[in-house]
C-alpha positions in Angstrom: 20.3 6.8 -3.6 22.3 10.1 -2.3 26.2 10.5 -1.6 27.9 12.2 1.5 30.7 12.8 3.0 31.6 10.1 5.2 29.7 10.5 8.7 28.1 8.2 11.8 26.1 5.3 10.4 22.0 6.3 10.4 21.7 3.1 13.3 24.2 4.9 15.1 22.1 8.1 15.5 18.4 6.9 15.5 19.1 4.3 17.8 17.3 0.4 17.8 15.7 -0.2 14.4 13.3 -2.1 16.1 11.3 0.7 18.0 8.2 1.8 16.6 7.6 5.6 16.4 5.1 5.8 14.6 1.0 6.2 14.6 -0.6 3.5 16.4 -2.6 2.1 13.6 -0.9 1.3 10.1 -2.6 2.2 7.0 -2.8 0.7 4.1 -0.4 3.0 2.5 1.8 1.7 5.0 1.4 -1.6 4.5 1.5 -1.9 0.5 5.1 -0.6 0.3 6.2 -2.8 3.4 4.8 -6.3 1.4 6.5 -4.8 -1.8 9.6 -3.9 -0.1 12.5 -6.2 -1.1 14.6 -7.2 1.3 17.3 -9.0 -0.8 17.9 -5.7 -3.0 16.8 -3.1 -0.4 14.2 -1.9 -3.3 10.3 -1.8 -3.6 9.1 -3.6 -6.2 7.0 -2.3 -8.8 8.2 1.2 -9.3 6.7 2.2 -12.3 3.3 1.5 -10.9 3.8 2.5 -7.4 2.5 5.5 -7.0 -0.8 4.2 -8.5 -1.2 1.8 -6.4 -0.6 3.9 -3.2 -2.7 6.0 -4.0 -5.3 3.0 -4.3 -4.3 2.1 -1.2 -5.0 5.6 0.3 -9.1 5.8 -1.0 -9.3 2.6 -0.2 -8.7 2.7 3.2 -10.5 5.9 3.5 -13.7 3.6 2.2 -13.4 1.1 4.3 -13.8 3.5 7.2 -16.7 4.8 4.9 -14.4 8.5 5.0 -15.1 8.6 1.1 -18.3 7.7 -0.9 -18.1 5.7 -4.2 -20.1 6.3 -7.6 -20.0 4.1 -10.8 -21.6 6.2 -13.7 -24.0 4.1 -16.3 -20.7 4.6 -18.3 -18.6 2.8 -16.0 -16.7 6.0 -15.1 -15.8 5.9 -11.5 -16.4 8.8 -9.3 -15.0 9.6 -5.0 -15.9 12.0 -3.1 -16.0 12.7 0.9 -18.5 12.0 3.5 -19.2 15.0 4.8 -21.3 14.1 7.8 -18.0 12.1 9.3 -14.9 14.3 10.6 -11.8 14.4 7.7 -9.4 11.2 9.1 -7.4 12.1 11.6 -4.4 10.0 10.0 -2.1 13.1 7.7 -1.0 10.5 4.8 -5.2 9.7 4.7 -6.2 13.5 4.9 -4.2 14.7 2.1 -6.1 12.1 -0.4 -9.7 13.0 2.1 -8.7 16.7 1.3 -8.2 16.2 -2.5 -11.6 14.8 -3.2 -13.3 17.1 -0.3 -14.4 20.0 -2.5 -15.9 18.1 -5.4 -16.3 14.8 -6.9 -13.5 13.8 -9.0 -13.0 10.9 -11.2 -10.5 8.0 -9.7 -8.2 8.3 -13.0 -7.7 12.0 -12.2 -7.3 11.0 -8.3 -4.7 8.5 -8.6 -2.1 10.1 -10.8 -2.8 13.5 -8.6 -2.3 12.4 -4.9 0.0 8.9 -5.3 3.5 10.9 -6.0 2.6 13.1 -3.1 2.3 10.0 -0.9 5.7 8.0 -1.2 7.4 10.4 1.0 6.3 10.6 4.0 4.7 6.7 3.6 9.0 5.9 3.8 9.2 7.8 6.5 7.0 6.7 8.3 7.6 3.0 7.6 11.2 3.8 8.9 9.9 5.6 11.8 7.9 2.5 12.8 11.0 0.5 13.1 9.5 -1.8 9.7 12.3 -0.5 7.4 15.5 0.6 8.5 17.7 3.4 6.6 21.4 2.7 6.5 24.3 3.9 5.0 27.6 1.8 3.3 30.7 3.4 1.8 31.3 3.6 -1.8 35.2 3.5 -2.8 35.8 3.2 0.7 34.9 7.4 1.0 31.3 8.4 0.0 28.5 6.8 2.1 25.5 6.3 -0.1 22.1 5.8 1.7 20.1 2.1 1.8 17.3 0.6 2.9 16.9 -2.4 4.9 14.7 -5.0 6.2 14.4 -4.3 10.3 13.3 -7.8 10.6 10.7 -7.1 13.3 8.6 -9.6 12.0 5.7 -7.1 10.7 6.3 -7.8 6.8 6.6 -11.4 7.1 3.3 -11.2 9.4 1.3 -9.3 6.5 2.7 -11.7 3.8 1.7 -15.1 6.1 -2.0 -13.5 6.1 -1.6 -12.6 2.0 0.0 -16.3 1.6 -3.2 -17.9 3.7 -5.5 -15.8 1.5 -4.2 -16.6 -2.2 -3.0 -19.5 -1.5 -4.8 -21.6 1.3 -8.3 -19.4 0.4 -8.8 -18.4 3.7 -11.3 -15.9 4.0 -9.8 -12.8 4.4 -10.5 -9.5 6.7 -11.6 -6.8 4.0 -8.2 -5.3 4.9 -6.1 -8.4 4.1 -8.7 -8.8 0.7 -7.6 -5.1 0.0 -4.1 -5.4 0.5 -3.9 -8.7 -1.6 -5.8 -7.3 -4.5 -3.7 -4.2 -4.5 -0.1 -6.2 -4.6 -2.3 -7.9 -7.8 -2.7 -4.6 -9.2 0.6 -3.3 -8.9 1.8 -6.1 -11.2 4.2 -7.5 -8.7 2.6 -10.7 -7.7 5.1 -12.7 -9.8 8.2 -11.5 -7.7 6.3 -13.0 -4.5 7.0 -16.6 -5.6 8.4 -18.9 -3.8 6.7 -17.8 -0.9 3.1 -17.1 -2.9 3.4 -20.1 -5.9 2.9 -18.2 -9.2 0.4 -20.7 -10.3 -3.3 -20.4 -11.9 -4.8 -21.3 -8.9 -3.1 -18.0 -7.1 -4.4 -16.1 -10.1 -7.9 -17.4 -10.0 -7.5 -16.2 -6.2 -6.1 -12.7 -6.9 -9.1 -11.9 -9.5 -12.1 -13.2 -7.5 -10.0 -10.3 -4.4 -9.9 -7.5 -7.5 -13.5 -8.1 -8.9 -14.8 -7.6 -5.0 -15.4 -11.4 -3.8 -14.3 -11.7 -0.5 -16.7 -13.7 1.6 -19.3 -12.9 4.0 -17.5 -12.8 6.5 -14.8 -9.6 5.4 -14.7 -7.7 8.4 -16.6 -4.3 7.5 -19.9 -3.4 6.3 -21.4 -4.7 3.1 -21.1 -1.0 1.4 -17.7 0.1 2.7 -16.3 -3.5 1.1 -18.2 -2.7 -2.2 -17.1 0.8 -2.6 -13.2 -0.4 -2.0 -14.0 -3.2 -4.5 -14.4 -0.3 -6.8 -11.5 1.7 -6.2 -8.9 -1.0 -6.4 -10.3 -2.9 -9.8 -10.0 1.1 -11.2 -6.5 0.7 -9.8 -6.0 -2.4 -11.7 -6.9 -0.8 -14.9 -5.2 2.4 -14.3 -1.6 0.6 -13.1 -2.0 -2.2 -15.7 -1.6 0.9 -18.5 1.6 2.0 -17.0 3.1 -1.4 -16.7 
């Protein structure tokens, strides 16, 4: 959080919370932060894994659009690199991970610690942009005003979390976007801190592992490959967050 001299609240200048200004289409970079975003504290949970995890988020959307190709070694070392015969993603928070693997193939240990920090920025931003987190400011010994963050309530995070909820808890079968998404919060480490409104129980567990290790129904939304190749990425997530938690 920063301190300033007392000025017009953030609402005051930007104007209704509520209006999105942002791309059409969120990514899941977007999303991730949004479901990890506490509203109580005004903090997103998991920091220490965060950047990780976004940038798991980031290849894996760029796979499911089949912008990025997927390679498991006999070793099990995990390798991404672009399709070349698509155009780079026309999204800027998707390019700059497209652009980092575009030049050679690069192993996804080296690619998450490299492009996640990079992300967290202008992800913020543009979540605020949207209208799904709104910036605001409070006084602090009744001079300073120190910067917050706070839930917009446009109903967008409680939407994603309903679809989560159905999938890990009710087993409905997911789009491959929701499976993602659900397997990613799993790998972040910050399942826990959903409960009450996803039951920390076994049976949520089971659920969260069968999303990580790739099994996601036939009927995923996406091709058979694309859903493979994320299945990838985000179980080398797992393993790459779980070392930092």
């Amino acid at each position: 959080m920063t301190e300033q001299a007392d000025e017009p609240s953030t609402e005051a200048r930007t104007g209704t919370p509520g209006t999105a200004t942002g791309p059409d289409s969120p990514t899941l970079p977007e999303d991730l932060p949004l479901l990890l975003f506490q509203p109580e504290s005004g903090v997103v949970a998991g920091e220490t894994t965060l950047f990780h995890v976004l940038a798991g988020a980031a290849l894996a959307d760029l796979a499911l659009h089949e912008s990025v190709a997927v390679t498991t070694t006999r070793a099990g070392a995990v390798t991404v690199e672009a399709v070349r015969d698509k155009p780079p993603p026309s999204d800027e928070i998707l390019l700059s991970a497209w652009e980092y693997v575009s030049d050679r193939p690069r192993g996804v240990q080296t690619v998450l610690p490299a492009i996640g920090p990079g992300l967290h920025h202008p992800v913020l931003e543009r979540l605020i942009a949207r209208g799904d987190i709104r910036r605001d400011s409070r006084k602090v010994f009744g001079f300073f005003r120190t910067t917050v963050l706070k839930d917009s309530r446009n109903g967008r995070r409680a939407g994603l979390l309903e679809e989560v909820r159905d999938v890990l808890v009710d087993r409905a079968e997911p789009t491959a976007r929701i499976a993602a998404l659900a397997a990613l919060i799993w790998a972040s480490g910050t399942l826990p801190q959903f409960d009450p409104q996803i039951p920390w129980t076994s049976v949520v567990i089971d659920r969260a592992r069968e999303l990580e290790r790739g099994n996601w129904g036939a009927g995923a939304a996406g091709e058979a490959v694309a859903r493979t190749m994320t299945a990838v990425i985000v179980n080398s997530t797992t393993a790459v967050a779980s070392s930092h938690q």
